[in-house]
MDAnalysis code that builds the backbone (N, CA, C; Angstrom):
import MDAnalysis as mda
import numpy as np

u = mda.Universe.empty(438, n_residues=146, atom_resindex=np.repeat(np.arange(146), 3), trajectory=True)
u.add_TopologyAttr("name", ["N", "CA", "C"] * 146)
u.add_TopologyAttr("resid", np.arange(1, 147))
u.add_TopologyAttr("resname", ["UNK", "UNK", "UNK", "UNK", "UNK", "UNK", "UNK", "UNK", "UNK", "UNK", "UNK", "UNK", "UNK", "UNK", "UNK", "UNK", "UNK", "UNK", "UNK", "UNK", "UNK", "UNK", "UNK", "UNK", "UNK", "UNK", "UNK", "UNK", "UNK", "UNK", "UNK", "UNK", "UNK", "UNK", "UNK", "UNK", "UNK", "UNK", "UNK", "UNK", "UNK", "UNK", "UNK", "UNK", "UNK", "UNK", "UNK", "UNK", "UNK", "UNK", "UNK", "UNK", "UNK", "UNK", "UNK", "UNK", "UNK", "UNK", "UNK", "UNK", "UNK", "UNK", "UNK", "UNK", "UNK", "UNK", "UNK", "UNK", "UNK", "UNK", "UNK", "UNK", "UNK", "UNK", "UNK", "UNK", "UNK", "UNK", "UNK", "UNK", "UNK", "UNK", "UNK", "UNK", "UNK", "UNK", "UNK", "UNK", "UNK", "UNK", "UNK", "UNK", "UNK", "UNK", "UNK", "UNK", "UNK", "UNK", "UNK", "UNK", "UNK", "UNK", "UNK", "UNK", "UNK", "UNK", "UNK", "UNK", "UNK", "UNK", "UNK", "UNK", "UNK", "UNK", "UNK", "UNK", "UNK", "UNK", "UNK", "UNK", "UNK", "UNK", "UNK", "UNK", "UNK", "UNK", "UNK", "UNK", "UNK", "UNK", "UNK", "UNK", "UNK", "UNK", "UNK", "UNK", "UNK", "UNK", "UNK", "UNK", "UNK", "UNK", "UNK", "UNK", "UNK", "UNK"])
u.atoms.positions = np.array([
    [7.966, 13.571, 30.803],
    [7.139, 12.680, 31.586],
    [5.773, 12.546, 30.914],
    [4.960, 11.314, 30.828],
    [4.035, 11.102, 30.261],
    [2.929, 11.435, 30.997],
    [1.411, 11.781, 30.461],
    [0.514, 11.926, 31.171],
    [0.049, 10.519, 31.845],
    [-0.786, 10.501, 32.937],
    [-1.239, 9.326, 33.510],
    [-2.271, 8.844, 32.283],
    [-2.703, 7.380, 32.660],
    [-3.399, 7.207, 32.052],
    [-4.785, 7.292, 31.520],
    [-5.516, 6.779, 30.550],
    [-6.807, 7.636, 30.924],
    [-7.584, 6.692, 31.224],
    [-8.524, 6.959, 31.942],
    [-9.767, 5.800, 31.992],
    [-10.340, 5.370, 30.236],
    [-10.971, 4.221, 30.733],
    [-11.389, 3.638, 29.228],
    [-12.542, 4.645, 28.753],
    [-13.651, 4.698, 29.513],
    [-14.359, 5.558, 29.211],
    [-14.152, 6.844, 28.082],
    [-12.832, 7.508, 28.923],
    [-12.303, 8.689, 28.017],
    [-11.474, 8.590, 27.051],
    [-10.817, 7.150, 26.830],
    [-10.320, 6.699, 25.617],
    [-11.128, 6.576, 24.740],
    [-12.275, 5.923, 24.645],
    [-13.255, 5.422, 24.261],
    [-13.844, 7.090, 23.438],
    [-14.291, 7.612, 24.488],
    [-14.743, 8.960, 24.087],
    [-13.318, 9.808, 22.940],
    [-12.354, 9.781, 23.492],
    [-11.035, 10.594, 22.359],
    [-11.456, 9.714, 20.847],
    [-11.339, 8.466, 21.125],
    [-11.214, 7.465, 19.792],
    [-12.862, 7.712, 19.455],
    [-13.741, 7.937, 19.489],
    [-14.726, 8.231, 18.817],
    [-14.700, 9.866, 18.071],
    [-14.285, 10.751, 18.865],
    [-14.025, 12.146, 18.506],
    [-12.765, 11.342, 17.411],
    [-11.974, 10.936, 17.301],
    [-11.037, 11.083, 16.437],
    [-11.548, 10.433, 14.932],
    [-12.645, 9.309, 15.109],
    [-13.065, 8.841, 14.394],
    [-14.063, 9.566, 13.818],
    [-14.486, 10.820, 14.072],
    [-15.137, 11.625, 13.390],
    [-14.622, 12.580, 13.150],
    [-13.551, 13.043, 13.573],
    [-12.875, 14.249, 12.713],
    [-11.697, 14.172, 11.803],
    [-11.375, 12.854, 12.240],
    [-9.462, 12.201, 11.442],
    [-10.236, 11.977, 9.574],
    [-9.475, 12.173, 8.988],
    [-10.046, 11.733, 7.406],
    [-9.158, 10.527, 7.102],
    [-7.627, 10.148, 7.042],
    [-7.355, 9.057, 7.069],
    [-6.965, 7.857, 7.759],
    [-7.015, 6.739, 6.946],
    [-6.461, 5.921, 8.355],
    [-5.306, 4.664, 7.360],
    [-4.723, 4.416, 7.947],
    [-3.335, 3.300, 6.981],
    [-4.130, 1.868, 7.137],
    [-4.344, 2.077, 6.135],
    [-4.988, -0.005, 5.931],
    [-4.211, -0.767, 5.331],
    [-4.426, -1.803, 5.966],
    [-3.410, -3.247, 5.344],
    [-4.098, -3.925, 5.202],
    [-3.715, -5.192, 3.692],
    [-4.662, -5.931, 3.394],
    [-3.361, -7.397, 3.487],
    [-4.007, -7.618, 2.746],
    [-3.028, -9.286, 2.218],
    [-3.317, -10.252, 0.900],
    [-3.115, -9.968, 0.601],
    [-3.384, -10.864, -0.708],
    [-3.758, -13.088, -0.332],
    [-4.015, -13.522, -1.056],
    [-4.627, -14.848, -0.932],
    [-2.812, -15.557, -0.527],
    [-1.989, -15.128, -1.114],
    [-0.733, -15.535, -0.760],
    [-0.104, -15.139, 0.266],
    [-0.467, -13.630, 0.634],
    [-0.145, -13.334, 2.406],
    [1.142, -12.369, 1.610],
    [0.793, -11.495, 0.760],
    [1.467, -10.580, 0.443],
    [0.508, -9.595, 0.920],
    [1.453, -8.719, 1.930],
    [0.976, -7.716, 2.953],
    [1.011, -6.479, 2.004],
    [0.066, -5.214, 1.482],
    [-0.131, -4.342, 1.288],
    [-0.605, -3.356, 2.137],
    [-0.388, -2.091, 2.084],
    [-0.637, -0.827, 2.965],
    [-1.437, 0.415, 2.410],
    [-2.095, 1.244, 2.529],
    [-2.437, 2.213, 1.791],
    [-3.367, 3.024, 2.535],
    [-2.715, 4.618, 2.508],
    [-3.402, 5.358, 3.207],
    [-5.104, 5.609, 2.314],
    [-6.592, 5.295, 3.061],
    [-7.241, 5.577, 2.378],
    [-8.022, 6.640, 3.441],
    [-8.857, 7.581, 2.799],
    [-10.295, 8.435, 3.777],
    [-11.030, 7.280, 3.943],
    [-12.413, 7.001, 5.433],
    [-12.626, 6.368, 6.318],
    [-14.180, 7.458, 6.934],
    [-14.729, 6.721, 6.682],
    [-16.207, 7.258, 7.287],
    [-16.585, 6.170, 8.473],
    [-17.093, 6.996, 9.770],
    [-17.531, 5.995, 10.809],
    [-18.877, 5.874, 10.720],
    [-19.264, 5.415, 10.742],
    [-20.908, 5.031, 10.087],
    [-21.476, 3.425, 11.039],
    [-22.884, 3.911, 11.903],
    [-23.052, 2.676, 12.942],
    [-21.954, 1.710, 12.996],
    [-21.359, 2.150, 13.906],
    [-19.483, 1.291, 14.749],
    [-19.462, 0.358, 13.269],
    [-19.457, 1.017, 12.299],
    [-18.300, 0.445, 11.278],
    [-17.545, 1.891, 10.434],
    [-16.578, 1.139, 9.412],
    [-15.931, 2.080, 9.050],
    [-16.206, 1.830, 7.302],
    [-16.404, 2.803, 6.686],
    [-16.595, 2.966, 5.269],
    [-15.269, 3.430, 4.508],
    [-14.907, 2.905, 3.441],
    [-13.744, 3.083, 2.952],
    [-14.120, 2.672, 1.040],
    [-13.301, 3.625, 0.094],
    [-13.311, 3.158, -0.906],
    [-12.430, 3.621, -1.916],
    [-12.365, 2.803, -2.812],
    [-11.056, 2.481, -3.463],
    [-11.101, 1.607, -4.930],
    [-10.095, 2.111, -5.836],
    [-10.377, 1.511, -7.371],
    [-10.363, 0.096, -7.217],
    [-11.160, -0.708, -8.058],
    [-11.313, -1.489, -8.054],
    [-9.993, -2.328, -8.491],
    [-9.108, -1.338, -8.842],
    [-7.670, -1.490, -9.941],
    [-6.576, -1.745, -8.720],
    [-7.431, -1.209, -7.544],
    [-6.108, -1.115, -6.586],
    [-5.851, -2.443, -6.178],
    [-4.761, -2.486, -5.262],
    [-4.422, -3.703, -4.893],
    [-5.158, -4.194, -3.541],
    [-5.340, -3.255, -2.944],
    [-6.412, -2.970, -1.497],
    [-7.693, -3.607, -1.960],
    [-8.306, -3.060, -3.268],
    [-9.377, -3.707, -3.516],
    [-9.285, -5.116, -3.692],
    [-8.666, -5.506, -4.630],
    [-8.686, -6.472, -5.040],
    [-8.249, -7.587, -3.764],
    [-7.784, -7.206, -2.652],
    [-7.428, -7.990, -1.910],
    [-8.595, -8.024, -0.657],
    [-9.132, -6.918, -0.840],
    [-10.361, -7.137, 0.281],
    [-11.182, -8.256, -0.145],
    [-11.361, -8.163, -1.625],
    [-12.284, -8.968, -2.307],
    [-12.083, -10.895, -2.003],
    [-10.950, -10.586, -2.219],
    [-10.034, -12.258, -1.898],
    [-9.980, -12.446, -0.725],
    [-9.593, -11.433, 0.459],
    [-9.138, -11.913, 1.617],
    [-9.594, -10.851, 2.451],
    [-10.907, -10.780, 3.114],
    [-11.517, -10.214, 4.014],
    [-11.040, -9.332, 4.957],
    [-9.845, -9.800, 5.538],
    [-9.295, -9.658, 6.831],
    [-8.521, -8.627, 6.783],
    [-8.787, -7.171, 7.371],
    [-8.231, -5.783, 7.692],
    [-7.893, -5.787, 8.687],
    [-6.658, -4.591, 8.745],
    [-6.202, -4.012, 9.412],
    [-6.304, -2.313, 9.380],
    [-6.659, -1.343, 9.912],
    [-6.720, -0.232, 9.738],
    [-5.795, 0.411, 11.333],
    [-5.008, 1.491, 11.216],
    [-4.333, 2.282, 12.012],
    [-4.829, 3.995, 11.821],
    [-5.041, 4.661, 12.797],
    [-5.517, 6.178, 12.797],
    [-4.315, 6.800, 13.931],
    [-4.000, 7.837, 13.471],
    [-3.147, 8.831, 14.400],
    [-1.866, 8.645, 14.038],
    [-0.856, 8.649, 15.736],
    [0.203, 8.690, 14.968],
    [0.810, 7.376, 15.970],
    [2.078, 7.526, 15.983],
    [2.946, 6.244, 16.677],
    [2.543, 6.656, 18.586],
    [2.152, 7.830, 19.138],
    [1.990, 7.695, 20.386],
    [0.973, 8.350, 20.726],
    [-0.058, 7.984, 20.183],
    [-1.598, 8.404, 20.133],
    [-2.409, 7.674, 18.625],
    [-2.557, 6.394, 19.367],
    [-3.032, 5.644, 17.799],
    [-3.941, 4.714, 18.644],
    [-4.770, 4.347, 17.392],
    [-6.130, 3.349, 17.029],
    [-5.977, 2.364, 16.431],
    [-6.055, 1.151, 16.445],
    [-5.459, -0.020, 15.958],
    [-7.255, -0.422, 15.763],
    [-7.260, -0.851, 14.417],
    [-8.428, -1.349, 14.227],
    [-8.224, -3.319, 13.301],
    [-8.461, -4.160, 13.966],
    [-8.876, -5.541, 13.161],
    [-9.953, -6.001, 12.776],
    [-10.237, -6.131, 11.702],
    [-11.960, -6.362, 11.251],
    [-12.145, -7.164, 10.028],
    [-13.064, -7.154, 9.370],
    [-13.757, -8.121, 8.241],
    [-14.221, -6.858, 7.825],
    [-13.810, -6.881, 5.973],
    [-14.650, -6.002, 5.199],
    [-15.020, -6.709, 3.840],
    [-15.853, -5.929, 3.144],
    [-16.971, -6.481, 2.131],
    [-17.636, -5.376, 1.503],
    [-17.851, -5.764, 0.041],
    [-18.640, -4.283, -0.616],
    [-20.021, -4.462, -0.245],
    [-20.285, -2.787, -0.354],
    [-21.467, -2.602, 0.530],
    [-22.300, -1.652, 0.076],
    [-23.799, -1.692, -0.080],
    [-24.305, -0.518, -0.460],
    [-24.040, 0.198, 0.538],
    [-24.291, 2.010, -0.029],
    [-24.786, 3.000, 1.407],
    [-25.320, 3.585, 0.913],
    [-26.106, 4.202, 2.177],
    [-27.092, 5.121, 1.764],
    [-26.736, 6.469, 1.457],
    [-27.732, 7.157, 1.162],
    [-27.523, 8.550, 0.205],
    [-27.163, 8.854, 1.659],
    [-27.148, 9.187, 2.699],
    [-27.044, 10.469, 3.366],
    [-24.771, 9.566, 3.881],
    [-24.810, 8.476, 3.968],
    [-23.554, 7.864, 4.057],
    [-22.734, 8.499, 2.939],
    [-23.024, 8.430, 1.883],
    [-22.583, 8.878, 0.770],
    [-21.678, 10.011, 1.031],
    [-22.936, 11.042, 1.203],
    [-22.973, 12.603, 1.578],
    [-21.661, 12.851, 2.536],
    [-21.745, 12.164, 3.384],
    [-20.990, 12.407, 4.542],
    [-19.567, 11.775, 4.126],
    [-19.310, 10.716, 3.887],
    [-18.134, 10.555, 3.113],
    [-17.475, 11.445, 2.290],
    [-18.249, 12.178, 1.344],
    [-17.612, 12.606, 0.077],
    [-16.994, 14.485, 0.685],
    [-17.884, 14.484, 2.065],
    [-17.891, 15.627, 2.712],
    [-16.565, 15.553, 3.531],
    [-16.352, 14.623, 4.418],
    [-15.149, 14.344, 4.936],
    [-14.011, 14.007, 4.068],
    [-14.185, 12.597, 3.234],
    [-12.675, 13.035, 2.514],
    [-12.609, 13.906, 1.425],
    [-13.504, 14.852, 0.849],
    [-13.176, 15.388, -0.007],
    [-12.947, 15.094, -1.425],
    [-13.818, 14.230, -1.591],
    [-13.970, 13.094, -2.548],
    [-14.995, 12.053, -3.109],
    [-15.987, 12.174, -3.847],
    [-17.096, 11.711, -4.347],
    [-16.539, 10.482, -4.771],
    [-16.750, 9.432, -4.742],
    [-16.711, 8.057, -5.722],
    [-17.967, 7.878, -5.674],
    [-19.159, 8.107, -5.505],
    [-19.989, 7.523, -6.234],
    [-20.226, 7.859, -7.928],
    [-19.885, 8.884, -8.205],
    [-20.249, 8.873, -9.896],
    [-19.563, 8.035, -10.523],
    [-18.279, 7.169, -9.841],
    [-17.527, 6.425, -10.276],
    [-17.848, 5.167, -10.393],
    [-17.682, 4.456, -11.199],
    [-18.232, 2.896, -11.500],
    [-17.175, 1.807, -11.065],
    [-16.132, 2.607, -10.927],
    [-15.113, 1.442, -10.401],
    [-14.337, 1.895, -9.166],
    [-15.527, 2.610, -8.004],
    [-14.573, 2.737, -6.966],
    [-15.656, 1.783, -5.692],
    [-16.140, 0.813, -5.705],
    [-16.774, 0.366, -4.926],
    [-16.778, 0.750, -3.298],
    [-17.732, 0.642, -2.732],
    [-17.320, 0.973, -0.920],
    [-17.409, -0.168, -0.295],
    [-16.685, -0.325, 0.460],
    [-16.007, -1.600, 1.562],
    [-16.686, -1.342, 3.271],
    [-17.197, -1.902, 3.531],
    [-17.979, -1.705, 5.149],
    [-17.057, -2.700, 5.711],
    [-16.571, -1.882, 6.501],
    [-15.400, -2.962, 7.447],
    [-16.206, -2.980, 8.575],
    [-16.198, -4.153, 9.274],
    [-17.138, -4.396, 10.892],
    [-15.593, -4.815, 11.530],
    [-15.333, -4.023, 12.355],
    [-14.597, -4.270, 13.585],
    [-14.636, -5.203, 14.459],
    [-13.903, -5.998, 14.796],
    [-13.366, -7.100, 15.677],
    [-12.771, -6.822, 16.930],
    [-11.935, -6.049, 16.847],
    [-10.995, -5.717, 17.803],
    [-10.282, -4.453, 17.616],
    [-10.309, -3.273, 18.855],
    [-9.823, -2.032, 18.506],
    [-9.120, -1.632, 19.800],
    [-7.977, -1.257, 19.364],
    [-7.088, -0.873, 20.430],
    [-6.930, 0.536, 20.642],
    [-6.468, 1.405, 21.537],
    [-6.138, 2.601, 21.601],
    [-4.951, 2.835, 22.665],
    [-4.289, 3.744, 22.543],
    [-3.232, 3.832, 23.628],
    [-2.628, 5.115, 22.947],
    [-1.587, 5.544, 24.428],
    [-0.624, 6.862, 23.814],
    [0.695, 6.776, 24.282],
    [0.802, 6.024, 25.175],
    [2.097, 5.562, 26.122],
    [1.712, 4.001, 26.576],
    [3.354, 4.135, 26.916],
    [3.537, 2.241, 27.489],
    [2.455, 2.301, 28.949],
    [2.198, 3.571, 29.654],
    [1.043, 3.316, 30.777],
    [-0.271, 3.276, 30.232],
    [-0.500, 3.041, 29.047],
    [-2.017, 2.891, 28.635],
    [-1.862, 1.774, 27.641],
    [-0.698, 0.851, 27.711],
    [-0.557, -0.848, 26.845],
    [-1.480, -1.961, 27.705],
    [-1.251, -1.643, 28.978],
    [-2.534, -2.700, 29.995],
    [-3.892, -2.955, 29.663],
    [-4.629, -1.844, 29.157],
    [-5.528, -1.703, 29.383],
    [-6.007, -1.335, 27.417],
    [-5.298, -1.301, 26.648],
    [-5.950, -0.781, 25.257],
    [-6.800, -1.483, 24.542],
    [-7.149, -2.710, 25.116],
    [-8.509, -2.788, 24.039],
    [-9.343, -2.452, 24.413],
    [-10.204, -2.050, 23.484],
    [-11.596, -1.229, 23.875],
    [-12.886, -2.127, 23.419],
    [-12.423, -2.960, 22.316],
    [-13.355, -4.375, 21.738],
    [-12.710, -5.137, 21.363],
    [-13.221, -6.262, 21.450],
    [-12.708, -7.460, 21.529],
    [-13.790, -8.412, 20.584],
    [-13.438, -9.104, 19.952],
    [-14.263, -10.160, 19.528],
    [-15.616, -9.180, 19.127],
    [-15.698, -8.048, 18.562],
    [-16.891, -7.233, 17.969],
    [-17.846, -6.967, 18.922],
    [-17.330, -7.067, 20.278],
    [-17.951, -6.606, 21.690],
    [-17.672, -5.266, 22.227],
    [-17.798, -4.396, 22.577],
    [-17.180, -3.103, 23.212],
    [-17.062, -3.527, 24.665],
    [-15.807, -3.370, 25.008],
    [-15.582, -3.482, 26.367],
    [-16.060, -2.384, 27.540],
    [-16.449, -0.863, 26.757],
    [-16.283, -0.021, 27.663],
    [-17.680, 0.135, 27.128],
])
């Protein structure tokens, strides 16, 4: 039997805790032709956006570059975060940096070809069961509902 559901509030609150302690999240891109790519990358939450980066060689990159439009997923199939957004390379700051390279375990800045991508969120879902599908968006249109 499933737990009841939770108020948004405390969804809201889990999906922020998760967004600061989870290191990856599955992103999908698309290419200019609408060839769908996937790739688990590490994910920094940084003022309600998400920081992400990646070779410039990859296909993720190269498709953010062409075609803006993300998709990012965190957790698992019955406790997940559905994220839709717009991303773009981005400076960050030294202490962003820091905190990235601290969470995934992984410096790209000495790297010249791993650029960082600032995704701004559109729309973010959360849920853990079919009694929390009513109610899972949490933003909408880059608004927070809760």
């Amino acid at each position: 039997m499933s737990e009841p559901p939770r108020p948004l509030p405390v969804r809201k609150q889990d999906m922020l805790h998760r967004f600061e302690h989870d290191v990856d999240a599955w992103v999908s891109t698309a290419s200019l032709d609408g060839t769908p790519y996937l790739m688990p990358l590490s994910f920094l939450w940084s003022d309600d956006t998400l920081l992400l980066s990646t070779s410039v060689t990859n296909p993720t990159a190269r498709n953010l570059q062409a075609n803006p439009k993300v998709q990012l997923t965190i957790g698992q199939v019955r406790d997940v975060i559905h994220i839709a957004g717009t991303a773009a390379v981005t400076d960050i700051t030294d202490t962003e940096g820091d905190s990235f390279a601290a969470k995934a375990g992984f410096d790209p800045r000495p790297l010249s070809n791993y650029p960082f991508f600032r995704v701004i969120p559109t729309k973010i879902q959360t849920w853990r069961e079919l009694n929390e599908l009513k109610d899972r968006i949490l933003m909408d249109k880059g608004v927070w509902l809760v």
